[in-house]
C-alpha positions as CSV (number, residue, x, y, z in Angstrom):
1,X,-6.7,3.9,-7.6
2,X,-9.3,6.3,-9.2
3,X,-10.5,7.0,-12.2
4,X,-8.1,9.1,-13.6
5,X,-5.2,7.1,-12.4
6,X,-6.4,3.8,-14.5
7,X,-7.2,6.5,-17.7
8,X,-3.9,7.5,-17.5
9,X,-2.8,4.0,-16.9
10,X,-4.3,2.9,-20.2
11,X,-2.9,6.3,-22.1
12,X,0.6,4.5,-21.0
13,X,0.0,1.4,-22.5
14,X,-1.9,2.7,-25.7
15,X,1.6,4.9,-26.2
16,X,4.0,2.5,-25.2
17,X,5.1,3.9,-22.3
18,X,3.4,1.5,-20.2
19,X,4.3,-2.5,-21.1
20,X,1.2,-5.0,-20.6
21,X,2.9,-7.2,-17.7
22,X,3.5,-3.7,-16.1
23,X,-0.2,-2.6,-16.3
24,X,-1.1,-5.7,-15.1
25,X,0.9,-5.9,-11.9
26,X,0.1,-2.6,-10.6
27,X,-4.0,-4.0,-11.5
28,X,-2.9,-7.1,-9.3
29,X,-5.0,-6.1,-6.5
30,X,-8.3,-4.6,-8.3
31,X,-10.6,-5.0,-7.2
32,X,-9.8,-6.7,-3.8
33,X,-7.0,-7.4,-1.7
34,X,-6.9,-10.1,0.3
35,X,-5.3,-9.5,3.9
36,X,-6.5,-12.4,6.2
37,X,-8.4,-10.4,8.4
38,X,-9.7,-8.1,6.1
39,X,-10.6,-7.6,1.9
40,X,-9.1,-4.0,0.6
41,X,-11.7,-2.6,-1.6
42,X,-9.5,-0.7,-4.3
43,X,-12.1,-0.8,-6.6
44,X,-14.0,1.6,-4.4
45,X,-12.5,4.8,-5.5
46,X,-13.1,4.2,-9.5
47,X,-16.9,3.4,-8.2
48,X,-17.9,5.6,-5.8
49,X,-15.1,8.6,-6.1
50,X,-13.4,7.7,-2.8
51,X,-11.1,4.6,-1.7
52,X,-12.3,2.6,1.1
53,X,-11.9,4.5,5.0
54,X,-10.7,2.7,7.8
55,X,-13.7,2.4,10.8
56,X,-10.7,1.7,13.6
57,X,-13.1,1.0,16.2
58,X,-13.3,-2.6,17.2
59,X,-9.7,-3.2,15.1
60,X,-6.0,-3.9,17.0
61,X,-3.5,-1.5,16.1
62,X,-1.7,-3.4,14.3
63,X,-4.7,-4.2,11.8
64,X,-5.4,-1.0,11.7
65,X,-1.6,-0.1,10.4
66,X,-1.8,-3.3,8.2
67,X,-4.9,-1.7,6.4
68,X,-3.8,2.1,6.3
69,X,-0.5,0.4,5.5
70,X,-1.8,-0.7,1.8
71,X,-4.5,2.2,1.5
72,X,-2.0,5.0,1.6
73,X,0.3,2.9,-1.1
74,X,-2.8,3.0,-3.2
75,X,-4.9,5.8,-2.3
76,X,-5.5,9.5,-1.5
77,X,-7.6,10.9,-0.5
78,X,-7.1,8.9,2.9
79,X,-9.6,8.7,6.1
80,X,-9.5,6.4,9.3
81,X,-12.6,7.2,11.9
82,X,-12.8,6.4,15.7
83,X,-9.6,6.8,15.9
84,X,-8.1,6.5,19.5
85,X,-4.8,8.6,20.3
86,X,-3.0,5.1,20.2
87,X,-3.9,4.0,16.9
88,X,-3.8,7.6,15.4
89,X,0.0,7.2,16.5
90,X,0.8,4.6,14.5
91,X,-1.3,5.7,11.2
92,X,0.8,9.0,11.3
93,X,4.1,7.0,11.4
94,X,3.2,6.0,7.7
95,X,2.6,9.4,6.4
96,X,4.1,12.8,6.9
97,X,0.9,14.5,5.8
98,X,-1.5,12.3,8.3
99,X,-3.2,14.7,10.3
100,X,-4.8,13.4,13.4
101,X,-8.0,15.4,14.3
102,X,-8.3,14.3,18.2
103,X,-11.5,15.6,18.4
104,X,-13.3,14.4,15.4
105,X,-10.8,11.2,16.2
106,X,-10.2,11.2,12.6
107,X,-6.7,10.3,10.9
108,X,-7.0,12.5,7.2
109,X,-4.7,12.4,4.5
110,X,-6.1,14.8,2.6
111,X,-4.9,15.1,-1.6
112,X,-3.4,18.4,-2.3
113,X,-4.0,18.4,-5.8
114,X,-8.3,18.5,-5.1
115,X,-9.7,21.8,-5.2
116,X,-12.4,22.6,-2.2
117,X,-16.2,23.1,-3.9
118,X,-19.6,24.0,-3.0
119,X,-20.3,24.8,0.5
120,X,-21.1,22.5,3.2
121,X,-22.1,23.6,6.6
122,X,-22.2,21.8,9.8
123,X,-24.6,23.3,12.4
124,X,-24.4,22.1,16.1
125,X,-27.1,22.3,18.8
126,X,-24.8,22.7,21.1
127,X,-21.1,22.5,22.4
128,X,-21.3,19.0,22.9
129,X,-22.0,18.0,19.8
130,X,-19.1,19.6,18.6
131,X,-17.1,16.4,18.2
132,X,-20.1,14.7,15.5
133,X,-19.9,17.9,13.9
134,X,-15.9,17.6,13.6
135,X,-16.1,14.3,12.4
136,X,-18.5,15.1,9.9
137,X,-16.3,18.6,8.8
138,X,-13.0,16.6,8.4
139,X,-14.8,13.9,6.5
140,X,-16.3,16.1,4.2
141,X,-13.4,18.4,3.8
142,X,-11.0,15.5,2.9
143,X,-13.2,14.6,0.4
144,X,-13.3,17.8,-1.5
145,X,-16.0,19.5,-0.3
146,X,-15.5,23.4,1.2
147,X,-16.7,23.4,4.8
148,X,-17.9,26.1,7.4
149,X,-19.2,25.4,11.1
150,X,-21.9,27.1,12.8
151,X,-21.9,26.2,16.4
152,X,-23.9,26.1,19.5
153,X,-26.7,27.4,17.7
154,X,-29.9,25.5,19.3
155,X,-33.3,26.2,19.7
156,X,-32.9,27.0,23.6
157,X,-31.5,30.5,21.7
158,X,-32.9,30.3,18.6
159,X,-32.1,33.7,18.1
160,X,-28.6,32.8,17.4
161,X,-29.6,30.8,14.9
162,X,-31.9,33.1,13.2
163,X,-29.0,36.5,13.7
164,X,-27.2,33.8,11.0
165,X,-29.7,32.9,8.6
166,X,-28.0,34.4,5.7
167,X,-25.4,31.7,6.0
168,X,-27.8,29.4,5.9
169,X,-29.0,30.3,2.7
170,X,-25.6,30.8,1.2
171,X,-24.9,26.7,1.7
172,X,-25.5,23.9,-0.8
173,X,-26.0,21.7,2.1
174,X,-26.5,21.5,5.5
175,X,-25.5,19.0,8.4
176,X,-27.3,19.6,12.1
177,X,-26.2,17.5,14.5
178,X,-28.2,17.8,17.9
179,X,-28.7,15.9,21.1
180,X,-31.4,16.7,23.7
181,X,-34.9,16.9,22.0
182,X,-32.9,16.6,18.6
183,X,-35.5,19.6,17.1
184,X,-32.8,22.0,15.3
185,X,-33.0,19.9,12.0
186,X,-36.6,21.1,11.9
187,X,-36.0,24.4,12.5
188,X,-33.2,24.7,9.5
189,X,-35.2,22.7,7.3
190,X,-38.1,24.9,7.6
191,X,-35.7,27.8,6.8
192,X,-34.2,26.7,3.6
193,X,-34.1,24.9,-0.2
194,X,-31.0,23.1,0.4
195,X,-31.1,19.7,1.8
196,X,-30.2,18.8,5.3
197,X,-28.8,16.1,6.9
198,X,-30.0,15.5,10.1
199,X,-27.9,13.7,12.6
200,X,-29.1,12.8,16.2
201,X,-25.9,13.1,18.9
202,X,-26.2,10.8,22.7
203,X,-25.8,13.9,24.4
204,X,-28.6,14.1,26.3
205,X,-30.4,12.8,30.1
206,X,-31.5,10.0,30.8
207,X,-35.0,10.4,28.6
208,X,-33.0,10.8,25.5
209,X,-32.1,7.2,26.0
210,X,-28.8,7.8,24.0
211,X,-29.7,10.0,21.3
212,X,-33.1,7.7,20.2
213,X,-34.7,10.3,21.3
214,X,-33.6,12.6,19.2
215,X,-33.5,9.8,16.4
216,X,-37.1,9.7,16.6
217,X,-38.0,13.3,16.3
218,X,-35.8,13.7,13.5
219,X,-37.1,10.9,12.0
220,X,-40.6,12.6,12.5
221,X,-39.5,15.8,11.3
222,X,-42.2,17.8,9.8
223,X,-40.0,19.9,7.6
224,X,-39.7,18.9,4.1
225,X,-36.5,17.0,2.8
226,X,-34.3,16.6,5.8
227,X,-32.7,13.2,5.8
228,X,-31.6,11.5,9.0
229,X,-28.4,9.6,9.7
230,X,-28.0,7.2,12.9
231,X,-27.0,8.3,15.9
232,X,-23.4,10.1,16.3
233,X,-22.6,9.1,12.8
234,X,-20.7,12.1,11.7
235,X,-19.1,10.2,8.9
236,X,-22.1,9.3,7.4
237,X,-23.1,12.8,7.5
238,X,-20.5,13.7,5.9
239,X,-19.6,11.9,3.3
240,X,-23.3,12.1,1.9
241,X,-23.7,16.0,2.3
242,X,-20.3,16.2,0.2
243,X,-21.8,13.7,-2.8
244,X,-25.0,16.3,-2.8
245,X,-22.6,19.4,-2.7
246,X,-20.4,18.0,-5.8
247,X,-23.9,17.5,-7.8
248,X,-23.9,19.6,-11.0
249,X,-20.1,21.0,-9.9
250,X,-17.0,20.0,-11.3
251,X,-16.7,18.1,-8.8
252,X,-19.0,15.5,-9.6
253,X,-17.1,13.3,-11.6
254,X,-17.0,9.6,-10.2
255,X,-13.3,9.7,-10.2
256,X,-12.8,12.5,-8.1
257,X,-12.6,12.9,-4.6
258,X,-14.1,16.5,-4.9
């Protein structure tokens, strides 16, 4: 439920449209619901603009479909993350508009009725960390945010990076996900005034100890307001470059996906 749906909710009742008991039973499960294995945060979209998104890593299947099972009654926008091929496969049974993204391994249900805003873009080392970067695009996008990628982009060629610095400049916010010696996120933030969210990736040998390396030179960047997210988390990324790309746009209303 978001905000809109429970102003429109209470428009009913105020007109008579709506019967008390009525408004009541579809409230039943704010701001929890109670599944045995797992509480459903409804409440979520009314306070933070987005309902609650499946991490399906570490879940059976069949919790996973019990859970997007009562989200997608409820809810869209939808998102499930670290999604495997098996348990996209049964998420996509449940809606015709579920979208697996294999490899972002995101499930998306994305709301039709949300216009894109702002500009988000999602910069990449290299090719390997294409698949952060996806997860970070999709998550983003299905939140309301417009999205552009600029790939394989690292400082091993930093020309490539620099022959594109006008669309740099041209974003709101900027995600660089990078492996190795994890110094991109430097580089951009030293270019522009938008913020950037730094994201170290595990791609990397065996000094980069699993993207800590990376962790820590991000971590120690010298550039001025880059902000660092844990390793490979492309969701995280995402979802906070799109609450700074709504800021000050229509899209910044709490009951709004985007």
């Amino acid at each position: 439920m978001t905000r809109q749906t429970l102003e429109r909710m209470l428009e009913r009742v105020r007109l008579g449209r709506l019967s008390v008991p009525q408004a009541l039973d579809q409230l039943r499960s704010l701001p929890f619901e109670d599944l045995g294995f797992a509480s459903l945060d409804h409440h979520r979209a009314i306070r933070q603009g987005f309902p609650e998104v499946i991490l399906c890593e570490g879940k059976t299947p069949a919790q996973v479909r019990s859970i997007a099972k009562s989200l997608l009654k409820h809810h869209r926008p939808f998102l499930a993350t670290r999604a495997t091929p098996e348990v996209a496969a049964v998420i996509t049974r449940l809606h015709r508009r579920a979208l697996y993204h294999k490899d972002a391994r995101v499930v998306a249900v994305r709301d039709p009725g949300v216009r894109p805003v702002g500009l988000v873009l999602v910069v990449t080392a290299g090719t390997s960390d294409v698949p952060v970067a996806e997860e970070a695009k999709i998550t983003a996008e299905t939140m309301g945010s417009r999205v552009e990628t600029l790939y394989d982009v690292g400082v091993a060629g930093i020309h490539r990076l620099l022959d594109r610095r006008s669309r740099l400049l041209a974003a709101r916010v900027i995600i660089v996900i990078a492996g190795m010696d994890g110094v991109l996120p430097s580089v951009v933030g030293g270019l522009v005034s938008c913020p950037v969210v730094a994201v170290p990736s595990s791609r990397g040998y065996g000094a980069s100890f699993g993207g800590v390396a990376a962790l820590l030179t991000m971590l120690n960047s010298c550039a001025a307001g880059v902000g660092v997210m844990n390793i490979d988390n492309g969701f995280g990324a995402g979802c906070l470059a799109h609450r700074i790309n709504v800021l000050g746009t229509d899209g910044d209303d709490p009951g709004r996906a985007g």
